[in-house]
PyMOL CGO cylinders between C-alpha atoms (Angstrom):
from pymol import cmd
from pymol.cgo import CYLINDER

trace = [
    CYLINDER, 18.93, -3.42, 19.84, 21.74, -1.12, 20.97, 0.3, 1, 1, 1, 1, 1, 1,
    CYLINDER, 21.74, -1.12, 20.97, 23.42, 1.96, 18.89, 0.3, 1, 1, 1, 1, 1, 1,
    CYLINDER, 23.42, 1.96, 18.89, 27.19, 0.84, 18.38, 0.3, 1, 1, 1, 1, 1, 1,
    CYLINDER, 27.19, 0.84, 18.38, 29.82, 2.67, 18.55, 0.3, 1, 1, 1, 1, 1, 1,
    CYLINDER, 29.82, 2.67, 18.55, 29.46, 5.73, 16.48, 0.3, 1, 1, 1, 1, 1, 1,
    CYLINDER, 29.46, 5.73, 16.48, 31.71, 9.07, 15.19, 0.3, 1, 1, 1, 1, 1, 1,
    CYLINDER, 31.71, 9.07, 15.19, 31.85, 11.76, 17.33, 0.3, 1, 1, 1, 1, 1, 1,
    CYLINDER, 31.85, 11.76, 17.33, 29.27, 14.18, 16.10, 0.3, 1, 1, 1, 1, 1, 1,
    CYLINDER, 29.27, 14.18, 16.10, 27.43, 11.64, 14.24, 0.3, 1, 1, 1, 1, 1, 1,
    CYLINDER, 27.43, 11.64, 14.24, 23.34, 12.80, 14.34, 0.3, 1, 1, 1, 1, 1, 1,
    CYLINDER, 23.34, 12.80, 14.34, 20.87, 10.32, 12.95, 0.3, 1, 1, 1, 1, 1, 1,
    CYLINDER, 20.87, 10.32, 12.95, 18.02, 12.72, 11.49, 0.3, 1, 1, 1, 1, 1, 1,
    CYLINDER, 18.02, 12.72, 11.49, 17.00, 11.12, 8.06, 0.3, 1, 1, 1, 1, 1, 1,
    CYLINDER, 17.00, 11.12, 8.06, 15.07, 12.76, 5.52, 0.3, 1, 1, 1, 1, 1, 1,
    CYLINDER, 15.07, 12.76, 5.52, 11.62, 11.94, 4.18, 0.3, 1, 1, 1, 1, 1, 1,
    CYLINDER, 11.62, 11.94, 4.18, 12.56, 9.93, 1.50, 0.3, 1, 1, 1, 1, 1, 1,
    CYLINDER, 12.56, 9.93, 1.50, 14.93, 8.27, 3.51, 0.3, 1, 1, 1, 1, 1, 1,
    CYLINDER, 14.93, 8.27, 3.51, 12.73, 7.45, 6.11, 0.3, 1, 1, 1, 1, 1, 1,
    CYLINDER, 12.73, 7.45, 6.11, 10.26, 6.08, 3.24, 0.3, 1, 1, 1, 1, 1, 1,
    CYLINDER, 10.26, 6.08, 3.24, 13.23, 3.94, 2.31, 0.3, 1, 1, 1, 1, 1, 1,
    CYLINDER, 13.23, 3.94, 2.31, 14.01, 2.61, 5.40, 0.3, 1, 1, 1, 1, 1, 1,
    CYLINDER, 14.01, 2.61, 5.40, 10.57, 1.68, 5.70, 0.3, 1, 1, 1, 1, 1, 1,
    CYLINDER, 10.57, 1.68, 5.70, 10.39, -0.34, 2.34, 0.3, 1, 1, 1, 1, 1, 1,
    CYLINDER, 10.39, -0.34, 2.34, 13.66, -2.16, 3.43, 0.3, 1, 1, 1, 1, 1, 1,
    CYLINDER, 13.66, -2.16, 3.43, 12.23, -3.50, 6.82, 0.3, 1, 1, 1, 1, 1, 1,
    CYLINDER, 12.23, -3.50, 6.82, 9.15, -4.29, 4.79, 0.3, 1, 1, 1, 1, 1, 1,
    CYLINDER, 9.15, -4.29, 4.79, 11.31, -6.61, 2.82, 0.3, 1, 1, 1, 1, 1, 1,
    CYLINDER, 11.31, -6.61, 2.82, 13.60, -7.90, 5.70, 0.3, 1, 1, 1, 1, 1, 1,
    CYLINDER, 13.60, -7.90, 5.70, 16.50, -5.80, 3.84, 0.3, 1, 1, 1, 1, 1, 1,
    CYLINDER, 16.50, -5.80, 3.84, 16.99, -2.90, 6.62, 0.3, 1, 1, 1, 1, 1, 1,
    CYLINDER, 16.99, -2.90, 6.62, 20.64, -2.46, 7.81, 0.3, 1, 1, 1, 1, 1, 1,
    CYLINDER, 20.64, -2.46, 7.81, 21.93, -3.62, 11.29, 0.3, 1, 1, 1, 1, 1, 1,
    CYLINDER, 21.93, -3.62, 11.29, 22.76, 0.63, 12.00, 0.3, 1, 1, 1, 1, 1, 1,
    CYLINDER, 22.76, 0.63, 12.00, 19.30, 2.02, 10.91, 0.3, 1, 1, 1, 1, 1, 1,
    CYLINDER, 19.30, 2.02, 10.91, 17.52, -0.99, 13.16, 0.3, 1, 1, 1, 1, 1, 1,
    CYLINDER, 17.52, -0.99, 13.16, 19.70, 0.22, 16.05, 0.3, 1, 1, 1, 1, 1, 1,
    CYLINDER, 19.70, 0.22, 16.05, 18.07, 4.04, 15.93, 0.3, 1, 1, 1, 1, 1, 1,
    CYLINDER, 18.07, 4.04, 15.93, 14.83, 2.77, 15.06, 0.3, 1, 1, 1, 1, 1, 1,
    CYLINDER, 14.83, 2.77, 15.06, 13.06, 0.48, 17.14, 0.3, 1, 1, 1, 1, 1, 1,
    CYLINDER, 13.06, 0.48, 17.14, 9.90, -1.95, 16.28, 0.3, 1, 1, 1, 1, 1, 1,
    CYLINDER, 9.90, -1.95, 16.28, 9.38, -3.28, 19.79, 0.3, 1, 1, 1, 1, 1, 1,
    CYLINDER, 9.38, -3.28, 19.79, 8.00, -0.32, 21.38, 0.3, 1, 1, 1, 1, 1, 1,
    CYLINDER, 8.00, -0.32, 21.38, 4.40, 1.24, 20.33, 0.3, 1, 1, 1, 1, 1, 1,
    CYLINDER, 4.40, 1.24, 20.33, 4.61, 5.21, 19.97, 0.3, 1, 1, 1, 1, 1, 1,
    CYLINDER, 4.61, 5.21, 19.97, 0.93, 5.17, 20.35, 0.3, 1, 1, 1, 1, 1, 1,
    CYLINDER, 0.93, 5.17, 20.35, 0.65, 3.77, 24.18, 0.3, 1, 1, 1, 1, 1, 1,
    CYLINDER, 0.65, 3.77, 24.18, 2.68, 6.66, 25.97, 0.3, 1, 1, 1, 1, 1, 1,
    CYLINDER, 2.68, 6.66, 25.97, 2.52, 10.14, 25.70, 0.3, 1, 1, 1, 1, 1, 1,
    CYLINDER, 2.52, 10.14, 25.70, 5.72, 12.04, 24.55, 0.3, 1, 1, 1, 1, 1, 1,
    CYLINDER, 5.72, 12.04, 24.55, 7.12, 12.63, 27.84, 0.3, 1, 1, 1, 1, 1, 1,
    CYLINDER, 7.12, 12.63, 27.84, 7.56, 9.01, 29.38, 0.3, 1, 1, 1, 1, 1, 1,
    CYLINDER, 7.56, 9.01, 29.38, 7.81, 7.17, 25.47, 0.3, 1, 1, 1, 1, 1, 1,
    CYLINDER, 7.81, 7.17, 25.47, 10.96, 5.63, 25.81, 0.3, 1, 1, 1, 1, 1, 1,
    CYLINDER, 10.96, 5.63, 25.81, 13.06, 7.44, 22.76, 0.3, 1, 1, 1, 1, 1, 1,
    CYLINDER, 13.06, 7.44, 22.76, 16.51, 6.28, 23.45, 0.3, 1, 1, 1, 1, 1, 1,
    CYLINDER, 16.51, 6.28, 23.45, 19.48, 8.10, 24.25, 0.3, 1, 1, 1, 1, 1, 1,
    CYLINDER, 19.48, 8.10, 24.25, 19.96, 9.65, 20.84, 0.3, 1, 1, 1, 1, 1, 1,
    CYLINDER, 19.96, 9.65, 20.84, 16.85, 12.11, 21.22, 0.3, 1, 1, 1, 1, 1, 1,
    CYLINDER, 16.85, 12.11, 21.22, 19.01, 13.77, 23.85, 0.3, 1, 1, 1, 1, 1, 1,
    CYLINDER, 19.01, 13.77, 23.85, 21.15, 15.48, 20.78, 0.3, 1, 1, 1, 1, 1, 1,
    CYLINDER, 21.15, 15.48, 20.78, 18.48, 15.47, 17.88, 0.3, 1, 1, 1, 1, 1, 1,
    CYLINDER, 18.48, 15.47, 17.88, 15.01, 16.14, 20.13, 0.3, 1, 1, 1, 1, 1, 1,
    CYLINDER, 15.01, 16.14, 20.13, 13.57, 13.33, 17.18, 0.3, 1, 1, 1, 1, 1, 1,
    CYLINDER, 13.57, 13.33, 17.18, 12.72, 9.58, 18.06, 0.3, 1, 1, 1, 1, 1, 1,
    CYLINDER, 12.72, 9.58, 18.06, 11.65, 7.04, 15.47, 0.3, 1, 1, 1, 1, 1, 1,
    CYLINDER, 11.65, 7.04, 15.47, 9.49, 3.74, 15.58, 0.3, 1, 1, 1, 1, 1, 1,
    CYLINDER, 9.49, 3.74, 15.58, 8.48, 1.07, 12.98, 0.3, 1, 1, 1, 1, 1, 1,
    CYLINDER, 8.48, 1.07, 12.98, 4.79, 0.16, 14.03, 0.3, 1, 1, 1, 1, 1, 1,
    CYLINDER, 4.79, 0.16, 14.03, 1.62, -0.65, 12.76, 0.3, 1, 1, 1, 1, 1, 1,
    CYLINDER, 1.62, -0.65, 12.76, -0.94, 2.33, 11.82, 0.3, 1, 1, 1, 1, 1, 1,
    CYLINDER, -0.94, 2.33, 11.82, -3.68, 3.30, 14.26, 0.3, 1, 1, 1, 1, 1, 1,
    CYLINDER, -3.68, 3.30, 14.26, -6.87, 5.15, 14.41, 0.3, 1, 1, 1, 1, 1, 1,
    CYLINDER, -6.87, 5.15, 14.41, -6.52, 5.68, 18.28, 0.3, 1, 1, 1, 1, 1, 1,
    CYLINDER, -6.52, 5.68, 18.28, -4.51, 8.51, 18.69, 0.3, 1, 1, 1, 1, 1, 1,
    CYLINDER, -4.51, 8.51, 18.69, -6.15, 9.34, 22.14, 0.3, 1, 1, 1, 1, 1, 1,
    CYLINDER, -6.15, 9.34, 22.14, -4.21, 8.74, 25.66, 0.3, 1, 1, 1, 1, 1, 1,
    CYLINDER, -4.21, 8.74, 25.66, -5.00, 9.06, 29.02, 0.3, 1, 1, 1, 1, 1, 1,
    CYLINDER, -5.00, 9.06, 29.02, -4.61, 12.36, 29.23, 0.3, 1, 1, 1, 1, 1, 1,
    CYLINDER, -4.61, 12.36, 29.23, -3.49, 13.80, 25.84, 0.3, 1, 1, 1, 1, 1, 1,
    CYLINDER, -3.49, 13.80, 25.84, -3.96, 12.90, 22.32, 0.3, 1, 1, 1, 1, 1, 1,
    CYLINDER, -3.96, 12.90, 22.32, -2.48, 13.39, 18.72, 0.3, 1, 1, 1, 1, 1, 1,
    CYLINDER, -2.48, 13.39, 18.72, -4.47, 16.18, 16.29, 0.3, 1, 1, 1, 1, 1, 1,
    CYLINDER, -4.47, 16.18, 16.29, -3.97, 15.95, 12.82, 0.3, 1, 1, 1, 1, 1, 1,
    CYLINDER, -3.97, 15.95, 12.82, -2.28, 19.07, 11.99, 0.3, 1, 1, 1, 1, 1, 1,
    CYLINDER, -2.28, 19.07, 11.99, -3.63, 18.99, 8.17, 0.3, 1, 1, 1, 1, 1, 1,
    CYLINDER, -3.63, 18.99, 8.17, -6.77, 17.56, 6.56, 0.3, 1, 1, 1, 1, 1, 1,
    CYLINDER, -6.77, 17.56, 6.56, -4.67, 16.07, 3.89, 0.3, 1, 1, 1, 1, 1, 1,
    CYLINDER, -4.67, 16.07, 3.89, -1.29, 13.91, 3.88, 0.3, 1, 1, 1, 1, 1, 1,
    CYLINDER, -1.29, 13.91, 3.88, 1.78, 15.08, 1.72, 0.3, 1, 1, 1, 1, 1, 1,
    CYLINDER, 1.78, 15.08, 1.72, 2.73, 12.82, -0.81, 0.3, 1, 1, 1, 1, 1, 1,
    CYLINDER, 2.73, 12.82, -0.81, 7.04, 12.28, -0.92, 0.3, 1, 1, 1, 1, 1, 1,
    CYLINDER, 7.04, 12.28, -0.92, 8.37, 12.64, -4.44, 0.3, 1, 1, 1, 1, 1, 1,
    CYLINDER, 8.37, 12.64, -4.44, 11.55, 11.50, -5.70, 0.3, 1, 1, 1, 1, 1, 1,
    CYLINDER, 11.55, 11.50, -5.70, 12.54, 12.13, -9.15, 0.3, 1, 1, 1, 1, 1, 1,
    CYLINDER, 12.54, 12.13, -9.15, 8.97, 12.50, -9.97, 0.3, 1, 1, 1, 1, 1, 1,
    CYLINDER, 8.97, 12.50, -9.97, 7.84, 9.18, -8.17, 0.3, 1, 1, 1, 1, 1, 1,
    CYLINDER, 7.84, 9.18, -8.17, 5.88, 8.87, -5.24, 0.3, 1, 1, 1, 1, 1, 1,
    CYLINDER, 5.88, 8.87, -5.24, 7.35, 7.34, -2.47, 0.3, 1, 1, 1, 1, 1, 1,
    CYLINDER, 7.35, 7.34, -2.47, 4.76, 7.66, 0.15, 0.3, 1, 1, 1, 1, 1, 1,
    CYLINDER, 4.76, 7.66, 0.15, 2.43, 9.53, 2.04, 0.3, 1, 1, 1, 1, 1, 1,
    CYLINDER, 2.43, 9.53, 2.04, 3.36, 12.04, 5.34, 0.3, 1, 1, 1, 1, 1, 1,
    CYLINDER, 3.36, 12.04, 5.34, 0.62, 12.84, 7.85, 0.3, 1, 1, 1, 1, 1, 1,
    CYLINDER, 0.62, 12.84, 7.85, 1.65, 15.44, 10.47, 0.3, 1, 1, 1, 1, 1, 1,
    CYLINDER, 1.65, 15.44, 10.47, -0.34, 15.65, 14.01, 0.3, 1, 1, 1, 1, 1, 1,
    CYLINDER, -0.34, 15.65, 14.01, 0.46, 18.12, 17.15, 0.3, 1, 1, 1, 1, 1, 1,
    CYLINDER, 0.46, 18.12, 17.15, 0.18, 16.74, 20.62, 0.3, 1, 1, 1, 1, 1, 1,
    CYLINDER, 0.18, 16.74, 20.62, -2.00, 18.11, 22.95, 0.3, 1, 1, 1, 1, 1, 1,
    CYLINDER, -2.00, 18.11, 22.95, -2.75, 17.64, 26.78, 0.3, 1, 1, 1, 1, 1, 1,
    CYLINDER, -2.75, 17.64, 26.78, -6.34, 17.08, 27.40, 0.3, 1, 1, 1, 1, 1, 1,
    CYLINDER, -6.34, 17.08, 27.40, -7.56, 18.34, 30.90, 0.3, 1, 1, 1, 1, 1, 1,
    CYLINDER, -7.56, 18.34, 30.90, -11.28, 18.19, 31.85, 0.3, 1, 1, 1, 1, 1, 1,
    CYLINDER, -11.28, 18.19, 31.85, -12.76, 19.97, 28.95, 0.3, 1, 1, 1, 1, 1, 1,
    CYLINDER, -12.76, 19.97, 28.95, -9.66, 22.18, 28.22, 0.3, 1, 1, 1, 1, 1, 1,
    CYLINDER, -9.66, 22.18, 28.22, -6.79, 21.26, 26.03, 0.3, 1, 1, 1, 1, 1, 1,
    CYLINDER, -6.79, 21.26, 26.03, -2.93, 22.70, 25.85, 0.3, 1, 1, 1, 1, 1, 1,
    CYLINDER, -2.93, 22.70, 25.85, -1.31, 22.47, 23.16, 0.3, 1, 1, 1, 1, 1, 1,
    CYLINDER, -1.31, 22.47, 23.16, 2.74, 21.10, 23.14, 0.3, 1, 1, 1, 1, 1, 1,
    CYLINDER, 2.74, 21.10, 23.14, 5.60, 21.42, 21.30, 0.3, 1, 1, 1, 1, 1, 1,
    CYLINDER, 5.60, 21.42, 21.30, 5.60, 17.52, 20.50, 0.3, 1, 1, 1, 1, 1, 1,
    CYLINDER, 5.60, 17.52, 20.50, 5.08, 16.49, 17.03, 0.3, 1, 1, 1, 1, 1, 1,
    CYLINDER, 5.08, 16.49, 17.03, 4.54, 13.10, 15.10, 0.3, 1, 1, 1, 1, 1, 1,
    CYLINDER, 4.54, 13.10, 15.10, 4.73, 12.60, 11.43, 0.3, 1, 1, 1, 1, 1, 1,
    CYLINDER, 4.73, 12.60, 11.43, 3.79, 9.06, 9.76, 0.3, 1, 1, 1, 1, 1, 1,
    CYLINDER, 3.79, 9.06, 9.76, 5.24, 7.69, 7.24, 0.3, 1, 1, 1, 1, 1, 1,
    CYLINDER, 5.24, 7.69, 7.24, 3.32, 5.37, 4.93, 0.3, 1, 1, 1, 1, 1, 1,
    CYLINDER, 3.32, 5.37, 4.93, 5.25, 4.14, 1.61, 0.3, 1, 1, 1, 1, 1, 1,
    CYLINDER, 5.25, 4.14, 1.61, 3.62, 3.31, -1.91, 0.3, 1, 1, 1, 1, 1, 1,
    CYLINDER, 3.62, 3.31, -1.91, 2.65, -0.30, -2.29, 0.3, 1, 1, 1, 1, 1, 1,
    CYLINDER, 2.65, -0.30, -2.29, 3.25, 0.78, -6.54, 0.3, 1, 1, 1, 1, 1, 1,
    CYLINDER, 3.25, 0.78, -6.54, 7.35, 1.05, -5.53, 0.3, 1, 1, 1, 1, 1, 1,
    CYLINDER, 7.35, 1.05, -5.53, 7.23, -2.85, -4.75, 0.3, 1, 1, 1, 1, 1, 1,
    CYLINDER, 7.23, -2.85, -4.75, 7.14, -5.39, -7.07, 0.3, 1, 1, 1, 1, 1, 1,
    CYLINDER, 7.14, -5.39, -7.07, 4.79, -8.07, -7.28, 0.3, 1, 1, 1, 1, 1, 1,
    CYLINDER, 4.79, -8.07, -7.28, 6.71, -10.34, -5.82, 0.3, 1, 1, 1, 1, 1, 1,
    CYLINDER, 6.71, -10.34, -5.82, 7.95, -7.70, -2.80, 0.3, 1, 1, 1, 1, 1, 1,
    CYLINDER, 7.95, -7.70, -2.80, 4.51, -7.25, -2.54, 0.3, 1, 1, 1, 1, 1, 1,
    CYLINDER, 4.51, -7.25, -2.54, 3.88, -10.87, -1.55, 0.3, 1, 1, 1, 1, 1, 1,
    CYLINDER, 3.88, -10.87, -1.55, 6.54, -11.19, 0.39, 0.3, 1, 1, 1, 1, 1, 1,
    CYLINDER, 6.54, -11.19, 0.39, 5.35, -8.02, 2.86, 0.3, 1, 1, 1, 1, 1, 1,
    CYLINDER, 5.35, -8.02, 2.86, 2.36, -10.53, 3.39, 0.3, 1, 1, 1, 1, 1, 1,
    CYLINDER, 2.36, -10.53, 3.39, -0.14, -7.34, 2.98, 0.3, 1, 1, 1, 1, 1, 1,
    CYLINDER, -0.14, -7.34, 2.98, 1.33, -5.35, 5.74, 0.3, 1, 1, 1, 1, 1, 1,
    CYLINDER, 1.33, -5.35, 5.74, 2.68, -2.45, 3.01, 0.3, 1, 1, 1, 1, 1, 1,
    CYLINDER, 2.68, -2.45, 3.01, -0.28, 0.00, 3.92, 0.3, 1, 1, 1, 1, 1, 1,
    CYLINDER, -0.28, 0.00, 3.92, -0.74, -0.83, 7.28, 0.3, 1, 1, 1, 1, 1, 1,
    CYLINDER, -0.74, -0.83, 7.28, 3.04, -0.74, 8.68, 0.3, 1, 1, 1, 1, 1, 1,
    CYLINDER, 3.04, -0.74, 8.68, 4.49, 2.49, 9.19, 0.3, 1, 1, 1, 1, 1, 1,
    CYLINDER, 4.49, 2.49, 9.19, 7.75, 4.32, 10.46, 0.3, 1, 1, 1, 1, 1, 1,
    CYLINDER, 7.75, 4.32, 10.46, 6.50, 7.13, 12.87, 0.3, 1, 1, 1, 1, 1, 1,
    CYLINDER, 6.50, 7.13, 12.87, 9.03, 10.16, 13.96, 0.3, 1, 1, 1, 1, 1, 1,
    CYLINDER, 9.03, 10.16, 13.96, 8.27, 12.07, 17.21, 0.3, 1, 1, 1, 1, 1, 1,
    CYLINDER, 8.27, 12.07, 17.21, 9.63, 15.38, 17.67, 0.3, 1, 1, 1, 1, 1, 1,
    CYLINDER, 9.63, 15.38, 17.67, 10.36, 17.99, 20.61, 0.3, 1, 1, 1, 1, 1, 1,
    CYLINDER, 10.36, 17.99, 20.61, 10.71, 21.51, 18.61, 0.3, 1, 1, 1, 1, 1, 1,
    CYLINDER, 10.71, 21.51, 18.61, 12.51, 23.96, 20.25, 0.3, 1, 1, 1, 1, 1, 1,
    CYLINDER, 12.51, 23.96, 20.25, 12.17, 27.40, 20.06, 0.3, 1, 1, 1, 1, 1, 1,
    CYLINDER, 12.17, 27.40, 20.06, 15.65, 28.33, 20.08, 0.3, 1, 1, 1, 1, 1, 1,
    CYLINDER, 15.65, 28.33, 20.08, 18.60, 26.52, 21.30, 0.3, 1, 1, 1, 1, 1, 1,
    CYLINDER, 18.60, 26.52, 21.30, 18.94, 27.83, 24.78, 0.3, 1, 1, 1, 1, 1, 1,
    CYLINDER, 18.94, 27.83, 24.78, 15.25, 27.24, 25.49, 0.3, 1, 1, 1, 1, 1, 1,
    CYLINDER, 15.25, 27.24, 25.49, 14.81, 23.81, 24.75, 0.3, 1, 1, 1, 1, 1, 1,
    CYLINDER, 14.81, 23.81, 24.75, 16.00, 22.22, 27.75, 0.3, 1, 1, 1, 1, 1, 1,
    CYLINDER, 16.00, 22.22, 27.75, 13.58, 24.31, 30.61, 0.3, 1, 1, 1, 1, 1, 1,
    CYLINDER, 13.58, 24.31, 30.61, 11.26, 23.92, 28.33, 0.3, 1, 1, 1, 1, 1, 1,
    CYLINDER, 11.26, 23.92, 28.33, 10.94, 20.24, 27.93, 0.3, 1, 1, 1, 1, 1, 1,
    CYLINDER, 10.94, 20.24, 27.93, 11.78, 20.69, 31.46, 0.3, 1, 1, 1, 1, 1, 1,
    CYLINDER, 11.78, 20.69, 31.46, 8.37, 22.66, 32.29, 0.3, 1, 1, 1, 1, 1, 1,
    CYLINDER, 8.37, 22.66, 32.29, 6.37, 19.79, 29.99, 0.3, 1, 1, 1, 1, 1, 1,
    CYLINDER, 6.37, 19.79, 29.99, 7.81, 17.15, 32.65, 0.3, 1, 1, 1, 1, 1, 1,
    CYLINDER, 7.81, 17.15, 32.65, 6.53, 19.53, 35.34, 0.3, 1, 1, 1, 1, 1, 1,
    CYLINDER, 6.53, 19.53, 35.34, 3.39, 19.22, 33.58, 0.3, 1, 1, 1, 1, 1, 1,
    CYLINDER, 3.39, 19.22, 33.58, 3.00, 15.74, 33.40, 0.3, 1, 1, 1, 1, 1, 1,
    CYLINDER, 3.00, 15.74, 33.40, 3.57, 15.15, 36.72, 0.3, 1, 1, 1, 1, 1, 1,
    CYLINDER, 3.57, 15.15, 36.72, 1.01, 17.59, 38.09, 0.3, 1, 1, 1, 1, 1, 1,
    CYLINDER, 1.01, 17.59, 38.09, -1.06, 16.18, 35.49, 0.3, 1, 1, 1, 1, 1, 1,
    CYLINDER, -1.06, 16.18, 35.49, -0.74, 12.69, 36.64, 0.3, 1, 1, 1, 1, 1, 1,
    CYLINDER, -0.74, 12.69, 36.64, -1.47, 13.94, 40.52, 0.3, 1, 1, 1, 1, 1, 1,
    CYLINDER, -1.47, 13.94, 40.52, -5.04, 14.40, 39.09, 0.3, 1, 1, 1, 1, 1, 1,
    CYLINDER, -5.04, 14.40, 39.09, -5.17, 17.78, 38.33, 0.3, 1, 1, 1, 1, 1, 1,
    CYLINDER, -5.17, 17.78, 38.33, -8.44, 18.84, 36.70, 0.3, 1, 1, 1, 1, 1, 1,
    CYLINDER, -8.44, 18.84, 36.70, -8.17, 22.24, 35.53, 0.3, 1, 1, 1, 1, 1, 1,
    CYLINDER, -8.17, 22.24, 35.53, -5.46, 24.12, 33.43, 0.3, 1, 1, 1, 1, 1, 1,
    CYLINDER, -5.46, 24.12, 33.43, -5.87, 26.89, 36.48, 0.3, 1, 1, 1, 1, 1, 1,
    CYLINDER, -5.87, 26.89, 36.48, -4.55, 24.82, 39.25, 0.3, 1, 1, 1, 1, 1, 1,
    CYLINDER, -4.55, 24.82, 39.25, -0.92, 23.39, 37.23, 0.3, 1, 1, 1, 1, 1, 1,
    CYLINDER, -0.92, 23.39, 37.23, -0.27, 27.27, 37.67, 0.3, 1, 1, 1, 1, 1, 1,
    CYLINDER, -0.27, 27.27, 37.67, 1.25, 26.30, 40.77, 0.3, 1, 1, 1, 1, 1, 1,
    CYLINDER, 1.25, 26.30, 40.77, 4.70, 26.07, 39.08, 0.3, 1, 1, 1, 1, 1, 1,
    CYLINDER, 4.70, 26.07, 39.08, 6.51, 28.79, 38.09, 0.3, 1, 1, 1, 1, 1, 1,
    CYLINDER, 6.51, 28.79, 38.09, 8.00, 26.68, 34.80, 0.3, 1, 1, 1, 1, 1, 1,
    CYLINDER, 8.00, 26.68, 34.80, 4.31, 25.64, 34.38, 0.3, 1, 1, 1, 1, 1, 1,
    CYLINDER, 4.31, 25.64, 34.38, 2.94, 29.03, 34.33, 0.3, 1, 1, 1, 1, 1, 1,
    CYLINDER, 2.94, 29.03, 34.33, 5.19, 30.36, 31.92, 0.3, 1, 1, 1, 1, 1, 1,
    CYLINDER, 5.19, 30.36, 31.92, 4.67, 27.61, 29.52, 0.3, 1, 1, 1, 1, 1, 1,
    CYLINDER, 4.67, 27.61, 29.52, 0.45, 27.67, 29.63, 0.3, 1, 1, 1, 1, 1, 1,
    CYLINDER, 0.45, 27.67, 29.63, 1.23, 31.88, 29.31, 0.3, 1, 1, 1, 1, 1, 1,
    CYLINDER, 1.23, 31.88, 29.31, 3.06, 31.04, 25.77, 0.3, 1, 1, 1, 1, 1, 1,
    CYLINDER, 3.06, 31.04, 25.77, 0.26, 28.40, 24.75, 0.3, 1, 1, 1, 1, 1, 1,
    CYLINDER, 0.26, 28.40, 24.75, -2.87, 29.64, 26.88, 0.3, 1, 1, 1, 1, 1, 1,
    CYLINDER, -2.87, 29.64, 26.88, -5.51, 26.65, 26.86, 0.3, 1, 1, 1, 1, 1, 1,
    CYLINDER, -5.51, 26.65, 26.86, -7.29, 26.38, 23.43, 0.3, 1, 1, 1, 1, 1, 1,
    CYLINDER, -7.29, 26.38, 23.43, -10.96, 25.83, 23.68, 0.3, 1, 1, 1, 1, 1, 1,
]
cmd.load_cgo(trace, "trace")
């Protein structure tokens, strides 16, 4: 579904509970033709790394992408995977309710037996079947705790850096998809070298 026509300016970076809201409301069919426009339930977060997952044209001004999609225990890739960045997820309270659950996980490359760690994030959203009623509930048909809205996020370092820098993690994937085999030989790049001199290889 395409974004329509929207205010100069306009940025579409919801908050937790919002996103937990969102959630409920395409759960129930409810979710508004604008929100469905910025984020998408046709495309699985989980089969791409963060570089060639298609985030629309949006992420250009906001670095964040969001996806309705069904939960996962594969995290892993090709060539990269997701690492839980806690043990524990945060629970979302609103006026002393819980909404949900967040789980946070960092993305890192995964060459030979050495990884690199990114700037990429992903946080998952999972909402509180006790906010639905028994009859939302049965309408969901059961897919409450298994359905999910999932934000990906580039963070920048400042706001002149962002752009070589998501720059050098293209680099990166492309000398990573030549079949490199060792953080040593993506070196080759100046942008490459550095990025992996910021976040040396983590054994």
């Amino acid at each position: 579904m395409s974004i329509p026509h929207l205010e100069p300016g306009f940025e579409f970076i919801p908050t937790d509970t919002e996103l937990l809201q969102f959630l409920k409301d395409k759960l129930l069919d409810h979710l508004d033709q604008l929100t469905s426009a910025f984020i998408p339930d046709n495309i699985n977060p989980y089969g791409y790394d963060p570089i060639r997952l298609p985030k629309g044209n949006h992420f250009n001004r906001t670095n964040q992408a969001y996806f309705f999609t069904h939960k996962t225990q594969n995290r892993t890739l090709k060539n990269g995977f997701w690492r839980r960045a806690s043990t524990l997820p945060e629970e979302i309270n609103n006026e002393g309710q819980i909404l949900g659950l967040k789980e946070q996980f960092n993305f890192f490359w995964l060459i030979g037996n050495e990884m690199i760690e990114t700037r990429w994030t992903m946080r998952e959203y999972t909402v509180n079947p006790a906010i639905f009623s028994d009859d939302e509930r049965e309408a969901t048909g059961n897919e409450i705790e298994s359905y999910i809205v999932c934000a990906i996020q580039y963070k920048k370092v400042s706001l002149y850096s962002s752009r070589e820098e998501f720059d050098a993690e293209a680099d990166m994937e492309e000398e990573i998809e030549a079949h490199m085999t060792h953080p040593k030989q993506l070196r080759r790049s100046k942008r490459i070298q550095e990025r992996l001199a910021s976040h040396p290889p983590q054994c």
